[in-house]
VMD Tcl script that draws the C-alpha trace (Angstrom):
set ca {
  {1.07 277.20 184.90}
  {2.28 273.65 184.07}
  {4.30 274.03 187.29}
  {1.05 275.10 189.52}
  {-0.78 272.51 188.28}
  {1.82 268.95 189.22}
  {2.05 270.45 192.62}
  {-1.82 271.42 192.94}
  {-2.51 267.19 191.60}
  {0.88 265.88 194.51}
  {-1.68 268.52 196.88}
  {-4.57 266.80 196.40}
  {-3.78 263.42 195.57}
  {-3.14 262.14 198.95}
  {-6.28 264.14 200.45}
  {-8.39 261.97 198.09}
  {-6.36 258.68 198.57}
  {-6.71 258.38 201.98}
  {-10.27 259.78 202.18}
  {-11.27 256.95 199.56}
  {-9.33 254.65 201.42}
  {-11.08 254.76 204.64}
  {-14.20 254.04 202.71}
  {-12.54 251.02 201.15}
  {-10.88 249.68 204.25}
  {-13.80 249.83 206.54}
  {-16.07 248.47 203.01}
  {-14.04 245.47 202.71}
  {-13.91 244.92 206.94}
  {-17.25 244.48 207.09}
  {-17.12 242.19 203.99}
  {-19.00 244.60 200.99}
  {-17.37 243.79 197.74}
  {-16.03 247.17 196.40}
  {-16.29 247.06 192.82}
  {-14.31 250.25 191.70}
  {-11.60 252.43 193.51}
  {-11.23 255.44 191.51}
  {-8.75 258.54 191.70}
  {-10.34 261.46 189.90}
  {-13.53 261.70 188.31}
  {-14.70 260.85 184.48}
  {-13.23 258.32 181.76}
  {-10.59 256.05 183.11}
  {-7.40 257.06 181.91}
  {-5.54 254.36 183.08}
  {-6.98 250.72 184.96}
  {-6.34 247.20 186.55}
  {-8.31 245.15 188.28}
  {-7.57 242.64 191.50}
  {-9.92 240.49 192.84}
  {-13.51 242.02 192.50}
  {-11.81 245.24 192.58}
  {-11.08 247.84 189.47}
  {-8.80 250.43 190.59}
  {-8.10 253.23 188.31}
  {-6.89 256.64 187.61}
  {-9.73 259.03 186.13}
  {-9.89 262.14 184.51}
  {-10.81 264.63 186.51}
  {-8.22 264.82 189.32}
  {-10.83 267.06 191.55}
  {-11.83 264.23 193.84}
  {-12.78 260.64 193.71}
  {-15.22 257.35 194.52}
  {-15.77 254.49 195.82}
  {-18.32 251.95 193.66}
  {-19.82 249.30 196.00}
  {-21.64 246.87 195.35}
  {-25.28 247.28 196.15}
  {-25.07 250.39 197.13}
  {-28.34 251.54 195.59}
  {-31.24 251.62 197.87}
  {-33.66 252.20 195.52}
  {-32.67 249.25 193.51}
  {-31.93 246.63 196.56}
  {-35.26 244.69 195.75}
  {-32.93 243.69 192.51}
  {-30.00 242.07 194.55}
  {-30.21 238.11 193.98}
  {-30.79 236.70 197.45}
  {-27.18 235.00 197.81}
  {-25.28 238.14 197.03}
  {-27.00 240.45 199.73}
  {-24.06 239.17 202.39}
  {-22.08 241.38 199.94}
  {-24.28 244.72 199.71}
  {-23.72 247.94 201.53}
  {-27.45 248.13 201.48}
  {-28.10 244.70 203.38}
  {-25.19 245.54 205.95}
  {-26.29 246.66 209.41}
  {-26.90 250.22 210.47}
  {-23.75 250.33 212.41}
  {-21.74 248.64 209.91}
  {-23.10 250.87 207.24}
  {-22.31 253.85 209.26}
  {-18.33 253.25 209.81}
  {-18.18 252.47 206.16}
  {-19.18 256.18 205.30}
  {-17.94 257.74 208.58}
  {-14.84 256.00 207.50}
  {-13.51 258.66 204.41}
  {-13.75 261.79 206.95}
  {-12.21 259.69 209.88}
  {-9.28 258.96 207.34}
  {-9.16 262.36 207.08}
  {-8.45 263.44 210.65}
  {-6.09 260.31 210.82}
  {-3.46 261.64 207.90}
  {-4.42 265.09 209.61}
  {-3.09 263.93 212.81}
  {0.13 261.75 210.89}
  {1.07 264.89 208.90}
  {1.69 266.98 212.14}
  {3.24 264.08 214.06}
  {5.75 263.94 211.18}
  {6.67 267.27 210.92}
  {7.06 267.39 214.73}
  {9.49 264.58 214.46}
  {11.64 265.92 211.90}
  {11.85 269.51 213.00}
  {9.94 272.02 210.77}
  {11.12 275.20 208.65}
  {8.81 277.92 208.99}
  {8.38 281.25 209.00}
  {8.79 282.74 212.23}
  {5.59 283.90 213.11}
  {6.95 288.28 213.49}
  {4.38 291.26 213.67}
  {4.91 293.62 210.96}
  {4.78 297.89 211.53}
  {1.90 298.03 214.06}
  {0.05 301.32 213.17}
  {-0.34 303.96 216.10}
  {-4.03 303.71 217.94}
  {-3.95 300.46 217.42}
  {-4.85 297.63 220.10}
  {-1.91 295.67 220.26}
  {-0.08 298.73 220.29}
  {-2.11 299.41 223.47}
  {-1.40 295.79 224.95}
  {2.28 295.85 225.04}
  {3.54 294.76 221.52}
  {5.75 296.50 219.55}
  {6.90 296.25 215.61}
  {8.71 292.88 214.89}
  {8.17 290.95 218.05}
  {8.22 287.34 217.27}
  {5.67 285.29 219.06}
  {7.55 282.36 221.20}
  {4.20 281.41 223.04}
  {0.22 282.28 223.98}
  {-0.62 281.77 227.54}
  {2.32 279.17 227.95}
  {1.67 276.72 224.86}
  {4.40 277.31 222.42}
  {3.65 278.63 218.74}
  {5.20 277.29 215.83}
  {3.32 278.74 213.36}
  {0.72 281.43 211.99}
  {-2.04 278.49 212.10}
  {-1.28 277.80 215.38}
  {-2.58 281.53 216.70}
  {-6.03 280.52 216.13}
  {-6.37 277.78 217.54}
  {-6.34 276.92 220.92}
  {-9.00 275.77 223.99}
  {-8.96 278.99 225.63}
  {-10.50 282.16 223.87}
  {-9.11 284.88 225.97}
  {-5.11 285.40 225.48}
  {-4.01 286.35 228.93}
  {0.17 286.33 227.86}
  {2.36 286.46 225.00}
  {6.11 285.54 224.92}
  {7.96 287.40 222.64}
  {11.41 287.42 221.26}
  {12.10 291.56 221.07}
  {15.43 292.48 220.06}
  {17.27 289.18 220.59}
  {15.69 289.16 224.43}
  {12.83 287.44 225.54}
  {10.15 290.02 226.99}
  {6.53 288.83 228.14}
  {3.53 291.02 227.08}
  {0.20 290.81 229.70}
  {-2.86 290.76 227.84}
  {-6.56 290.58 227.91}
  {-8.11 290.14 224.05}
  {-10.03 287.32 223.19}
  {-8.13 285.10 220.50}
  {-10.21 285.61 217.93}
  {-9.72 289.54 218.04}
  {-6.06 289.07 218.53}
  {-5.84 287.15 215.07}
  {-8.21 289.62 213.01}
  {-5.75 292.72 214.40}
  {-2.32 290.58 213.46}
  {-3.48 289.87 210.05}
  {-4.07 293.59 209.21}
  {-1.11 294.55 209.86}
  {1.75 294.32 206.70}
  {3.55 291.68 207.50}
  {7.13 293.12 205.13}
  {9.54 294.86 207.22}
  {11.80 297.88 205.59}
  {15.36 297.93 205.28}
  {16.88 299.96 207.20}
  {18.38 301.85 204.48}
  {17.23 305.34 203.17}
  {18.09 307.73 200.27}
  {18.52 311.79 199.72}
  {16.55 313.70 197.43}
  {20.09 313.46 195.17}
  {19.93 309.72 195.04}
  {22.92 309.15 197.57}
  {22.12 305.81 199.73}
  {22.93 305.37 203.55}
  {22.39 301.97 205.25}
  {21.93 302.40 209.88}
  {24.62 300.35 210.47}
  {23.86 301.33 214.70}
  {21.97 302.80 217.01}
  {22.66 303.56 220.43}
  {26.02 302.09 219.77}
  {24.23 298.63 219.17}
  {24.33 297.34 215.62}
  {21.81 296.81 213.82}
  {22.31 293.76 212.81}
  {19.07 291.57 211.03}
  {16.79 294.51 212.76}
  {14.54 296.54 210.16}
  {13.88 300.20 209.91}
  {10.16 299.76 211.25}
  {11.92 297.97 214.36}
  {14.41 300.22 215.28}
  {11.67 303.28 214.73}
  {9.91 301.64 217.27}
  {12.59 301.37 219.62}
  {13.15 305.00 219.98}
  {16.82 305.26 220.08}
  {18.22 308.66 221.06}
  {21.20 308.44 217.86}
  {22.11 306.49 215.03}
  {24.70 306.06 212.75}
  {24.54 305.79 208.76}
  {27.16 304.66 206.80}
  {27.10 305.45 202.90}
  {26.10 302.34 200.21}
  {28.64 303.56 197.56}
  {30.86 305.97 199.34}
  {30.80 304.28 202.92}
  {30.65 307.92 204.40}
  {29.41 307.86 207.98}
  {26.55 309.70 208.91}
  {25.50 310.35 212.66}
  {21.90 311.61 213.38}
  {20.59 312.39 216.87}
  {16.89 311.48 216.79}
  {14.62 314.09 218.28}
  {10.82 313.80 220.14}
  {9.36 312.80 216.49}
  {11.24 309.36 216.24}
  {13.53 307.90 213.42}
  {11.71 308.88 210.45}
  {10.98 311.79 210.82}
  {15.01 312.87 211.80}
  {15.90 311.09 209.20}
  {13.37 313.11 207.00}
  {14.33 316.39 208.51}
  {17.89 315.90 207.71}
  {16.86 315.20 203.34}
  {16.73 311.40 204.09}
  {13.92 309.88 203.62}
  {12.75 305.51 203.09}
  {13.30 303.68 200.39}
  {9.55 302.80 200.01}
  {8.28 306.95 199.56}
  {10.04 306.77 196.55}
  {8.38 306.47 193.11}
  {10.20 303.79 191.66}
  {7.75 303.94 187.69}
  {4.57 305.18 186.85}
  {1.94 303.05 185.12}
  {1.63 304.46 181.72}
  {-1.93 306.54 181.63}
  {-2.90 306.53 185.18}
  {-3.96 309.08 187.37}
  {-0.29 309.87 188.48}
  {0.86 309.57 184.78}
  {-1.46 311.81 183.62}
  {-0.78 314.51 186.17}
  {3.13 314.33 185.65}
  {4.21 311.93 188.49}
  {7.68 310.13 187.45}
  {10.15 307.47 188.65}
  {12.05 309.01 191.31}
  {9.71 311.34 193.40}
  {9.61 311.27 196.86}
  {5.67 311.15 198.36}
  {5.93 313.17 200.90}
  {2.23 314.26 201.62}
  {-1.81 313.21 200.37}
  {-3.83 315.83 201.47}
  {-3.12 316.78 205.34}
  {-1.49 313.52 206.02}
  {2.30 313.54 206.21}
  {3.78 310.47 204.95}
  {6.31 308.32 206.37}
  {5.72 305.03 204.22}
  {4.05 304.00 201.29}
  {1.31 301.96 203.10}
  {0.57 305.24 204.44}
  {-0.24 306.43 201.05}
  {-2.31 303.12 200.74}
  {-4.30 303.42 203.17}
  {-5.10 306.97 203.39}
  {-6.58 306.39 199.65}
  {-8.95 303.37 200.64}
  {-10.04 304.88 204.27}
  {-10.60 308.62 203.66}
  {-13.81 309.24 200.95}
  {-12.78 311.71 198.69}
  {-13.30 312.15 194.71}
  {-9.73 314.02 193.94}
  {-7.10 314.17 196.45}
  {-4.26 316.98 196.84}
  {-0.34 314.78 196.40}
  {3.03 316.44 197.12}
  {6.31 315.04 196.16}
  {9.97 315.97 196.04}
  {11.75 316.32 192.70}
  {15.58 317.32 193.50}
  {14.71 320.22 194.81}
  {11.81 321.42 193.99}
  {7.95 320.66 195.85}
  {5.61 319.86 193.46}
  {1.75 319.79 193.71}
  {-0.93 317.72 192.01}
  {-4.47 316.69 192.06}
  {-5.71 313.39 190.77}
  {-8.69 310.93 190.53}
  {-7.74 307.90 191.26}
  {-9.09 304.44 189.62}
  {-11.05 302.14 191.33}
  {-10.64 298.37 191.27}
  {-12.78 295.92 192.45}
  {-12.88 292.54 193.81}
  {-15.30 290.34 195.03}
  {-17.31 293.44 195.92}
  {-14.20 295.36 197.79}
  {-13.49 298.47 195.96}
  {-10.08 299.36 195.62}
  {-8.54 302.91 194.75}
  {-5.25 303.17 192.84}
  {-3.28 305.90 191.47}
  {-0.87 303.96 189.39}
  {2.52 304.35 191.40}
  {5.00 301.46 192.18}
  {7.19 302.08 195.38}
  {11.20 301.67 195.52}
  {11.17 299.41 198.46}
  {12.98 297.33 199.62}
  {12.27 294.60 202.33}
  {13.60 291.79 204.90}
  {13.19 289.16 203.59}
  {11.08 286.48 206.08}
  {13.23 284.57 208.39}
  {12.92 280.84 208.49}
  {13.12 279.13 211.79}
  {13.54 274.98 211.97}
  {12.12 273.56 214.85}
  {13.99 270.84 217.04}
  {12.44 267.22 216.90}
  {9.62 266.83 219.56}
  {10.76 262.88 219.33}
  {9.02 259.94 218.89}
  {6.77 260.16 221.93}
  {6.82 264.00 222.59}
  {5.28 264.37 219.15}
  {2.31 262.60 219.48}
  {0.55 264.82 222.60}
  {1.61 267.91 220.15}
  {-0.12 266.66 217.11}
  {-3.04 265.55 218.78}
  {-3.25 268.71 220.03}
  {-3.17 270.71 216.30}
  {-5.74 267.75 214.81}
  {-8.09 268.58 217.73}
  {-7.73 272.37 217.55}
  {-7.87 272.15 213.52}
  {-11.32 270.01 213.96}
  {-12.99 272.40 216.22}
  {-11.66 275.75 214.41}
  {-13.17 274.33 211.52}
  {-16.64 273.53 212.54}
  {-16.80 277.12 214.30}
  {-15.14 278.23 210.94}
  {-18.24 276.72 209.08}
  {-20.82 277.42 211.70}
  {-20.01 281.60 211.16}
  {-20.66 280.74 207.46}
  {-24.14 279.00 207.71}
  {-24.91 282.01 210.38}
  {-23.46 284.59 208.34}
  {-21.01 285.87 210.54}
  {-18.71 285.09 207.82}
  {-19.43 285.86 204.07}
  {-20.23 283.54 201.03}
  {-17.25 284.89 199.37}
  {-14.99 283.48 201.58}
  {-15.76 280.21 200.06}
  {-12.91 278.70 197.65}
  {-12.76 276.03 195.08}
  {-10.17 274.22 193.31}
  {-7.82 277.41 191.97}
  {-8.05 278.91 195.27}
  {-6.52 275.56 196.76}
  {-4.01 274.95 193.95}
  {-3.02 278.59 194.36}
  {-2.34 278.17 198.34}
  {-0.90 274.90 197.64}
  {1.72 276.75 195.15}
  {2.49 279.15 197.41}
  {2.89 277.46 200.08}
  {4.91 275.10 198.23}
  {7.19 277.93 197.73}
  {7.51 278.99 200.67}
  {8.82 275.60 202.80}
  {7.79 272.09 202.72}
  {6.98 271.95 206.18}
  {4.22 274.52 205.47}
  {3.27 272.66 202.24}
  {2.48 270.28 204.55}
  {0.81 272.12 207.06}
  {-1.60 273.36 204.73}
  {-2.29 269.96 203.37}
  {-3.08 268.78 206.96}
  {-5.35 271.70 207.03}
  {-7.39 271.48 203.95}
  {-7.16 267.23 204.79}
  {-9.42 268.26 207.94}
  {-11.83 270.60 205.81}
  {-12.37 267.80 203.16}
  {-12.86 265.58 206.32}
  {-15.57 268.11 207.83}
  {-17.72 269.05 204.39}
  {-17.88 265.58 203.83}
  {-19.83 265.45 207.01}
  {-21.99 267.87 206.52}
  {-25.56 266.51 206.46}
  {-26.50 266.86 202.59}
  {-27.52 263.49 200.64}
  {-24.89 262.42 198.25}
  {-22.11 263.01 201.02}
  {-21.08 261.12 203.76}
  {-23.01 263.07 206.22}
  {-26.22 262.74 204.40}
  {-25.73 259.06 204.21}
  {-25.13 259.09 207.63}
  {-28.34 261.16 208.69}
  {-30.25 258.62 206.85}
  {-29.13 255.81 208.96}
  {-30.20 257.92 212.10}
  {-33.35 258.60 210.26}
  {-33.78 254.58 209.90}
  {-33.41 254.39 213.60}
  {-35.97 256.68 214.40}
  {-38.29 255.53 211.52}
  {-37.48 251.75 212.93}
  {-37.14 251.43 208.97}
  {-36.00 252.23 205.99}
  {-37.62 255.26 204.35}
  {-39.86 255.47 201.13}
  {-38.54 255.24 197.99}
  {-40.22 258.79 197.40}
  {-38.53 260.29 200.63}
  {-35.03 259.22 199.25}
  {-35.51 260.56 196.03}
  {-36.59 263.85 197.11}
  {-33.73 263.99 199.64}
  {-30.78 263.17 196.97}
  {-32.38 265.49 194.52}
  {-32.12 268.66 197.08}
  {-28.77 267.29 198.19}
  {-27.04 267.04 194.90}
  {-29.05 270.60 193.89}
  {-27.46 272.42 196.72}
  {-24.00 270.43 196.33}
  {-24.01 272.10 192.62}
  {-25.26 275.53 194.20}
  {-22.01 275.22 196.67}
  {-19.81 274.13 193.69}
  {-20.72 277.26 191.41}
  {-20.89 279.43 194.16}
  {-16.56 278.55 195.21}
  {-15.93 277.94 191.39}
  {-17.84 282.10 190.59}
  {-15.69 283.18 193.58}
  {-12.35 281.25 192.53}
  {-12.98 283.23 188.89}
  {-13.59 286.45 190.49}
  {-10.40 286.53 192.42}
  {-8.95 285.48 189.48}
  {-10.15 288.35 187.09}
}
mol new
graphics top color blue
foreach p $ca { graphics top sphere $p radius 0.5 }
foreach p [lrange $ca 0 end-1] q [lrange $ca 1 end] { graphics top cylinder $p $q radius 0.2 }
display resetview
């Protein structure tokens, strides 16, 4: 937890630097005396001051302020006349607006520096690989098969998972893949948006391509076709329909050939007593449903209700898509076929009911493959990066846009443990993506900050629009109604993303 934690405050800490900074920077170009620069929120923990300036670390690490001077309107009447020359009130509409506009523009700018960076260094990511597309599905239909690895979407290269959504054009005419250690090219016609919802469905873990018999003896495919195997998962070479394949035994190193019939890989394999690591039971929650019907470690799932099963997100799914109150399990026990009825638990989450029947599977999975990217250099980063701050800007505002419109649910919404736990993870998984998803959340700060309630920038900014159309500034009564709504709907947002962070939590 302690662990989480450092790298959520190293997460955020720059976010809120550089946002207060552009506040401060533009403050003191305009000549407003900035009386505090705070990091984090509350009593100061630790403080020094230069020139008129205090600058200090706070509390609350969950954001923080900048304090300038005069920056009251209510209370400008109260501002000795030789001091106004130093006043955010008394500055000038457009001076007054780059001063606020100035924290979200600060934004966009590390935004834009984080992906120029990584560009020139060369990033380690995940390579961006389709898991085990199910049958009737669309990309199935399109051309794609399991464990392509997307090179490119209508001719702009993807480094990425972030990079799939975004993009100028909707409609994805053309993929580039990497299939099999050969480049292939996959027509399309699926707008981008509908591409992205598909790929994320689909389990992104890949099988081993080692099975098991009923009797516990392992076999690794070492070939097939003659061609080894190599890096390649089971889910991949099912896909590729070989006509043979050759097994070679984990302990014993016994070779095994199989000639694979009409019905694919799996189900040879399962017609000659072998069968994926993933159908077997590897425990049994103590008191669920399958514990209380007699379901143990080492059972093969071989069948829920009509539905012959070839993997354990088979089992999965078939639970959470077909409606029933008891459903009808087989599995293989040496050899013996036993069959049971249970109820399955529900779970649920943030209003998404979940049914479980207590069973762990024996899987085992490739692990994801890192890829580093070659330098784009000093000048062939910068059109690049550009590029992602652009396409992270407008995905963003269409991003919020679904929300106000409701395209997109409230519970979608995160607060501060949903961002420290994507920070952690992500953290975990490379730097470069640490980074990435920094430069992300950098450009959300940016945008909410925007958004046109008093108390944030945006509001701020809407009333010096307001001024302009007013030819004036507005009633003291006017303001005070406005910051009292904004700050009342900025606490309605805040419990709303801290009740959903809690819920996903518990």
């Amino acid at each position: 937890m302690l662990e989480k934690v450092f790298i959520f405050i190293i997460f955020l800490f720059p976010l809120v630097f550089f946002h207060e900074l552009g506040h401060f920077l533009f403050a003191r170009f305009f000549g407003v005396r900035v009386e505090v620069f705070s990091l984090g929120f509350g009593p100061k923990l630790f403080k020094f001051k230069k020139g008129d300036t205090e600058y200090c670390f706070s509390l609350i690490p969950l954001g923080g302020y900048v304090k300038m001077f005069g920056d009251d309107p209510l209370k400008k009447d109260e501002i000795p006349e030789e001091e106004r020359k130093y006043s955010f009130t008394f500055k000038g509409k457009w001076a007054r607006f780059w001063i606020v506009f100035g924290g979200p523009l600060a934004n966009f700018i590390f935004t834009f520096f984080i992906f120029y960076f990584l560009l020139l260094a060369g990033e380690k990511v995940p390579e961006v690989k389709i898991g085990a597309i199910p049958e009737k599905n669309i990309l199935r239909e399109s051309g794609l098969k399991t464990g392509d690895v997307i090179q490119s979407i209508n001719g702009k290269l993807i480094y990425n998972l972030a990079d799939i959504p975004m993009g100028t054009e909707n409609n994805i005419r053309e993929l580039e893949v990497t299939r099999t250690r050969k480049n292939a090219k996959v027509t399309l016609n699926i707008s981008r948006e509908k591409f992205f919802e598909e790929l994320v469905k689909i389990d992104p873990i890949l099988r081993k391509p080692t099975v098991k018999s009923a009797l516990g003896e392992t076999y690794n495919i070492v070939e097939f076709d003659g061609v080894e195997v190599g890096e390649l998962s089971l889910d991949e070479i099912n896909d590729l329909s070989p006509k043979s394949i050759k097994l070679e035994g984990a302990d014993t190193k016994e070779v095994r050939n199989v000639e694979i019939n009409l019905e694919g890989v799996i189900l040879s394999l399962k017609s000659n007593g072998l069968y994926p690591l993933d159908v077997f039971v590897k425990s049994v929650n103590m008191d669920s449903p399958a514990d209380k019907v007699g379901i143990k470690g080492g059972d093969i799932l071989v069948q829920i209700e009509d539905k012959k099963l070839n993997s354990f997100f088979e089992l999965r799914n078939f639970l959470n898509s077909v409606d029933k109150e008891n459903y009808k399990i087989k599995v293989i026990r040496g050899d013996s076929l036993l069959d049971f009825s249970l109820k399955p638990d529900i779970n649920e989450n943030r209003g998404r009911k979940t049914k479980l029947i207590g069973v762990y599977s024996g899987g085992e999975w490739n692990p994801p493959k890192y890829i580093e990217t070659e330098s784009k250099g000093i000048f062939g980063s910068f059109p690049i990066a550009f590029d992602r701050t652009i396409d992270s800007i407008v995905k963003t505002f269409i991003g919020f846009k679904k929300l106000i419109t409701s395209e997109v649910s409230v519970k979608n919404i995160g607060g501060p443990l949903s961002i420290g736990k994507v920070a952690a993870d992500s953290f975990k998984t490379s730097l470069s993506y640490f980074f990435q998803i920094m430069a992300l959340i950098s450009v959300n700060l940016g945008i909410i900050n925007l958004f046109p309630i008093p108390v944030l920038d945006g509001g701020h900014i809407v009333f010096i629009l307001m001024e302009i159309v007013n030819r004036g500034p507005l009633s003291r009564r006017k303001m005070e109604i406005a910051q009292q709504f904004g700050l009342s709907l900025l606490l309605l947002l805040t419990v709303a993303a801290l009740y959903n962070d809690f819920s996903r939590l518990f």
